[in-house]
C-alpha positions in Angstrom: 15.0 16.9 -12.4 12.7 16.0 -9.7 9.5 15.7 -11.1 11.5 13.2 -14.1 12.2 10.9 -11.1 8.7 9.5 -10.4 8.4 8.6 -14.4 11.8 6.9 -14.7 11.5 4.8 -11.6 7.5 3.6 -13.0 9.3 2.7 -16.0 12.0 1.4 -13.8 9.3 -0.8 -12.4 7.7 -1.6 -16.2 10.5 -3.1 -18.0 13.0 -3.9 -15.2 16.7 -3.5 -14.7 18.6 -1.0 -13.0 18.6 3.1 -12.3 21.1 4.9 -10.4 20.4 8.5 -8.9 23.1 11.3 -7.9 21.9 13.7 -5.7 23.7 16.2 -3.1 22.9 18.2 -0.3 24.0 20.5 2.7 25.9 17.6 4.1 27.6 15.9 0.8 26.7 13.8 -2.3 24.6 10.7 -2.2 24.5 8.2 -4.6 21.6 6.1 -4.8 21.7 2.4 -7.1 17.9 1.1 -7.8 17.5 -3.1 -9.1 13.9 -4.2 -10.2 14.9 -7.7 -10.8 11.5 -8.6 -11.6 8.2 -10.2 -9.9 7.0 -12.8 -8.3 3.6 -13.9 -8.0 2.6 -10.5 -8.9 4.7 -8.6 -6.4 7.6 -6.7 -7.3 10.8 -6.4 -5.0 13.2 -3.2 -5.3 16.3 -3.4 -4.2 18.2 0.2 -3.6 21.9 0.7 -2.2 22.9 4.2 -1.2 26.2 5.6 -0.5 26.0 9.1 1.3 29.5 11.1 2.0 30.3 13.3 4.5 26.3 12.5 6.1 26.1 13.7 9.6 24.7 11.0 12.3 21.4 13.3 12.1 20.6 12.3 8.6 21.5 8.7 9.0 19.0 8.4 11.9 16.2 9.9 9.8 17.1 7.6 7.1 17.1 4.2 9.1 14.0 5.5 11.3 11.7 6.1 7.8 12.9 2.4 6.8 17.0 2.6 5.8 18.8 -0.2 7.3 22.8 -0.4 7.6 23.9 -3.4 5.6 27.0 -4.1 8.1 24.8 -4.6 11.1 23.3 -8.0 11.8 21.1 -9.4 14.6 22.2 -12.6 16.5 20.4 -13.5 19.9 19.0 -9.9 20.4 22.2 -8.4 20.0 23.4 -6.4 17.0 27.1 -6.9 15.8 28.6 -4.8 13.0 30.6 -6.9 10.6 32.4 -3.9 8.7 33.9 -1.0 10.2 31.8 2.2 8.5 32.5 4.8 11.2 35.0 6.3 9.4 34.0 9.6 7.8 36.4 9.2 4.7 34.4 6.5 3.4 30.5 7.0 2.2 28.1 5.9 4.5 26.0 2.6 3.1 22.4 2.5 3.7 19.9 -0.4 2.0 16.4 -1.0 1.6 13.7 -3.4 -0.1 10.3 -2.8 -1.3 7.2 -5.5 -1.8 4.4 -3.7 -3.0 1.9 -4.2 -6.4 2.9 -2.6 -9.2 0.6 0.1 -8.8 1.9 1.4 -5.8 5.9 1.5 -7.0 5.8 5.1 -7.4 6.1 5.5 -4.0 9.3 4.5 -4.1 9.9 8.1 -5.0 8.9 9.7 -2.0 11.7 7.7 -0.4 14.0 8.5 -3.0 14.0 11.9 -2.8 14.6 11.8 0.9 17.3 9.8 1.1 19.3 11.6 -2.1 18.4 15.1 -1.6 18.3 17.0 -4.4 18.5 15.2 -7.6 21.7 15.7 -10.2 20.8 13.3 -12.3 19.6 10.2 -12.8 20.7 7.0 -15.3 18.2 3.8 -16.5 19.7 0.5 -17.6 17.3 -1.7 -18.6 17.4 -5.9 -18.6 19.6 -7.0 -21.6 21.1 -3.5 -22.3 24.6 -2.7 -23.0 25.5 0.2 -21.4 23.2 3.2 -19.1 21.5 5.6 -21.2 20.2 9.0 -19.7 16.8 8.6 -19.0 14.0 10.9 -20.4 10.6 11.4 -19.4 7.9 8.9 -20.7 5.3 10.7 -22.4 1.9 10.8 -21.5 0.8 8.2 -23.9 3.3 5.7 -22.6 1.4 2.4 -21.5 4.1 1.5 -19.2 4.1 4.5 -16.9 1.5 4.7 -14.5 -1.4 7.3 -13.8 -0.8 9.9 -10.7 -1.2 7.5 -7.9 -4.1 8.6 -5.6 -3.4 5.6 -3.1 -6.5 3.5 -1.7 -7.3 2.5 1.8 -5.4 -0.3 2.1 -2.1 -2.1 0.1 -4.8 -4.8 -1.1 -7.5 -2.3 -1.8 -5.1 0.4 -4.0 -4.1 -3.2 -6.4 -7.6 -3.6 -6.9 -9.0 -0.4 -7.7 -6.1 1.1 -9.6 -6.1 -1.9 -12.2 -9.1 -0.2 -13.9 -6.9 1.8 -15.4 -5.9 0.3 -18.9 -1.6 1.1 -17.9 -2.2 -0.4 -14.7 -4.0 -3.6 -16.3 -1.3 -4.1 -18.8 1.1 -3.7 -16.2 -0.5 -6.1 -13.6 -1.2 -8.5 -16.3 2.6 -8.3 -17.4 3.8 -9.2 -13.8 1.5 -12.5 -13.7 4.3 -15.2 -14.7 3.1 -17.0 -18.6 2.6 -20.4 -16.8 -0.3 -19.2 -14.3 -1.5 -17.1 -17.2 -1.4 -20.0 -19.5 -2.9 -22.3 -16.8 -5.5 -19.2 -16.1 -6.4 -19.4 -19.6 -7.6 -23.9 -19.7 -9.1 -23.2 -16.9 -11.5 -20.5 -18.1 -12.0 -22.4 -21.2 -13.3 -25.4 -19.2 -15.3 -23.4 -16.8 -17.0 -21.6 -20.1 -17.6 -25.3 -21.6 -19.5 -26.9 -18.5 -21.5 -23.3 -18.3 -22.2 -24.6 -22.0 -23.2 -28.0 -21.2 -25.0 -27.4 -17.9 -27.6 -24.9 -20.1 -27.6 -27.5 -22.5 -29.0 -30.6 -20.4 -31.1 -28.2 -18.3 -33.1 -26.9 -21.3 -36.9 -27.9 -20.8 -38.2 -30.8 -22.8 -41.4 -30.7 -24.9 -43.5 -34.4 -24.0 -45.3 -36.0 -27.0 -44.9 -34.9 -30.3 -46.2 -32.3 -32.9 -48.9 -33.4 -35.0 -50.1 -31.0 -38.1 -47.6 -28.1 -36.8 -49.8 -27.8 -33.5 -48.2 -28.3 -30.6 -49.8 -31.2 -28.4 -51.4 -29.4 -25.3 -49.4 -31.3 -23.0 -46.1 -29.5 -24.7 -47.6 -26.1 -24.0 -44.6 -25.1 -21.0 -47.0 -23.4 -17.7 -45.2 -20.0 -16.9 -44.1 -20.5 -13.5 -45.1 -18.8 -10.7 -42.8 -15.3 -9.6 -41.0 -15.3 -6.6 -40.8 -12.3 -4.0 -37.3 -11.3 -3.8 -36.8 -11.1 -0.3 -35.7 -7.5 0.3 -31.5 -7.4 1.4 -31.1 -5.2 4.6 -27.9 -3.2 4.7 -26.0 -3.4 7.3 -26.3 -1.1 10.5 -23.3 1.2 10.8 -21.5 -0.2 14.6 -21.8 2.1 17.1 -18.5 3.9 18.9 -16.5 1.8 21.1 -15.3 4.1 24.5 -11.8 4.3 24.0 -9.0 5.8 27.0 -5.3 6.9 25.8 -2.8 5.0 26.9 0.3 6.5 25.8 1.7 8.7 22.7 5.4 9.0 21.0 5.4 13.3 21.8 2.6 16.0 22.2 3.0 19.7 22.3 1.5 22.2 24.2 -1.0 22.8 21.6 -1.9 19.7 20.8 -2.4 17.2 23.8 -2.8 13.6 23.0 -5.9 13.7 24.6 -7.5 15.7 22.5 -7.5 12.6 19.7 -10.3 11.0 21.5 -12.3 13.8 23.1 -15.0 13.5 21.0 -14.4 17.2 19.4 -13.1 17.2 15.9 -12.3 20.7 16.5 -9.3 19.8 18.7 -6.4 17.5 17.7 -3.1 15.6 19.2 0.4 17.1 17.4 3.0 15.7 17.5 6.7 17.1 17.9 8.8 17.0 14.3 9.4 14.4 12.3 8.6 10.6 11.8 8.1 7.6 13.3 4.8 9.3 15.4 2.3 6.8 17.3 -0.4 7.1 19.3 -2.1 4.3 21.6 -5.4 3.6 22.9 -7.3 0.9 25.0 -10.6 -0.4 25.0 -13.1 -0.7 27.9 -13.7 -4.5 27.9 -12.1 -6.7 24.7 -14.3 -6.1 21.8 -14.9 -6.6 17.9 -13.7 -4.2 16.1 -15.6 -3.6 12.8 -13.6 -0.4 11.7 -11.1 2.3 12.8 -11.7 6.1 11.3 -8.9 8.6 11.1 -9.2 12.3 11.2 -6.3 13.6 9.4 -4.2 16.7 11.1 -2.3 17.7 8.6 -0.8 21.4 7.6 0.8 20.4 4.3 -0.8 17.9 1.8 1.3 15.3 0.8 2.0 11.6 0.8 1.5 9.6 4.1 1.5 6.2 4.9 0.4 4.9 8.2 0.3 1.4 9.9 -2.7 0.0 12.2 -2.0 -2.6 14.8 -4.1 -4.1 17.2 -3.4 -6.3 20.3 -5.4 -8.8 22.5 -5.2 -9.1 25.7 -1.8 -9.2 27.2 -0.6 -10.1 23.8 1.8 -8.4 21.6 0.7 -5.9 18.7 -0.1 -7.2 15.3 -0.4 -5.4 12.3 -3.3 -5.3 10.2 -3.2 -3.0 7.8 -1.3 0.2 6.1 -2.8 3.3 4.8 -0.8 4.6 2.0 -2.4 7.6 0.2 -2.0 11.0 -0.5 -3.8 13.2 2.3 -4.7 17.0 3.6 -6.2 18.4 6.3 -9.5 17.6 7.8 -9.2 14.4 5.3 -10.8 11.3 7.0 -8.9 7.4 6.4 -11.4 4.5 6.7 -9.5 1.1 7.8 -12.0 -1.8 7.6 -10.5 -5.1 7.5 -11.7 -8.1 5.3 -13.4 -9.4 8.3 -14.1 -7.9 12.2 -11.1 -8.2 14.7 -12.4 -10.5 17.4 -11.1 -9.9 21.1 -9.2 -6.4 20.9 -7.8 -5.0 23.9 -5.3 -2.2 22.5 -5.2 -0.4 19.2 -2.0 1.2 17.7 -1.5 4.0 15.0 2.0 4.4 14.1 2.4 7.1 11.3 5.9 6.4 9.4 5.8 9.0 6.7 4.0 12.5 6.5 4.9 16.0 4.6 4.4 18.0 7.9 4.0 17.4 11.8 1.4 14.4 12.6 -1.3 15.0 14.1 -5.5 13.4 14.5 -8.4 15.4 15.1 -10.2 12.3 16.2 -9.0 8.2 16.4 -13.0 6.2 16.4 -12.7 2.9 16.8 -16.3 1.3 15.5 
């Protein structure tokens, strides 16, 4: 039943609508209720509801730490008030979540899925416009809707780019572009084409004089011009390390000191104690550009991970500016490069939020 989850929540994603998941484990049943209301501007948005009975206060604090949030508490002036009483253990505890990602990274969703329901029981689709839930099977591999084994990219922007070479994940893109923009996308490739047409047209070389007993007059005869050198393109010189100093980390153990991140020796690596949220922070010498940040993965089990880089300027506050979502082992290396170089970073952050096993780097480089 686990392995049909992935499939039904990328068709889930494809045609829209609603699945609901049962699921139980050592501490009760869970049930899980998944909306895919559809996109906008390309992005989908999945809204999940889940309602866990008898969950101790352990599981509850995993959940809301890897992204869970408890509907009945809001924010008001820095202060969190609860507007419905939950602490009773006779009723199910309520837990919500939303997800904005590209449509080839919705299978993800699953990895959160699973956590949250335990094992599965079973698992019911409704599509948009249907009458009642149906059980939901498998798609086949043939299926355009459901979407290849995702081998995540560097970044969120990167993965939407590179997967869409696949033909399910072009149909799907293109199906999550609303008709006006692709009907306005369409008049204004035509008239793009059409003044391609007419500038080749008008810039056509003219014969002078005319052509007198089918010989060409020799001031028609067109002089071949002249080749240019193409000036040869010099790649661009790989940055050197910047000196990095640790400032602080979330938890080390005894085999793994935080230090050991940014030592310089891939052979040694910071753990972490168990479980997730894990971060580690480190400082530059003097505020620098930073062109790149390479991660040497620790990792015992392989498995989906998703991490989030944030950066901070002088006495400012930390920023995000990127996250790493992709399926990783050990010894793996993750290459953040941002669209364009950070200017004036003081502090760099790498906060890993979901991992198969214990987190750990062999190295942090900051370029």
């Amino acid at each position: 039943m686990d392995e049909d989850l992935r499939p039904a929540i990328d068709r889930l994603i494809a045609t829209g609508g609603r699945l609901t998941v049962r699921g139980f484990s050592a501490t009760g049943s869970t049930s899980l209720t998944l909306d895919q209301p559809g996109s906008r501007f390309g992005i989908l948005e999945v809204h999940a509801r889940a309602e866990l009975t008898r969950a101790d206060d352990g599981t509850v604090a995993a959940l809301i730490a890897n992204g869970w949030s408890d509907p009945n508490v809001t924010q008001r002036l820095g202060r969190e008030y609860r507007i419905a009483d939950s602490g009773a253990r006779d009723r199910p505890v309520v837990l919500a979540r939303t997800w904005r990602v590209p449509p080839v990274l919705a299978s993800e969703i699953a990895l959160d899925v699973r956590k949250a329901a335990g094992v599965i029981d079973e698992f019911d689709l409704q599509p948009i416009g249907a009458g009642r839930a149906s059980a939901v099977a498998p798609p086949s591999t043939g299926d355009a809707r459901t979407l290849p084994a995702a081998q995540l990219e560097e970044t969120i922007a990167e993965v939407g780019a590179g997967d869409a070479a696949d033909p399910s994940a072009r149909r799907l893109l293109a199906r999550t572009v609303p008709a006006p923009f692709r009907a306005l996308g369409a008049v204004v490739l035509v008239v793009l084409i059409g003044v391609a047409w007419v500038g080749m047209i008008r810039g056509a070389p003219r014969v002078a004089g005319g052509v007198a007993n089918g010989q060409a007059s020799p001031s028609s005869v067109p002089t071949a011009a002249a080749p240019t050198a193409t000036p040869a393109v010099t790649p661009e010189p790989t940055p050197m390390p910047l000196p990095v100093r640790l400032v602080s980390a979330s938890t080390e153990t005894s085999k793994g000191p935080a230090t050991a991140a940014i030592d310089g020796d891939d052979s040694t690596a910071w753990y972490a104690a168990v479980g997730v949220p894990q971060w580690i922070e480190v400082d530059l010498d003097t505020p620098s550009t930073v062109h790149e940040v390479v991660l040497l993965i620790a990792q015992a089990k392989k498995g989906g991970t998703r991490h989030m880089i944030q950066v901070a300027q002088a006495n400012g506050a930390f920023e995000v500016v990127g996250v790493v979502a992709r399926v990783t082992a050990d010894g793996d290396a993750i290459l953040f490069r941002p669209a364009t170089p950070l200017d004036g970073i003081d502090r760099i952050r790498i906060e890993t939020m979901a991992s198969p096993s214990d987190v750990g780097w062999y190295e942090v480089v900051v370029r």
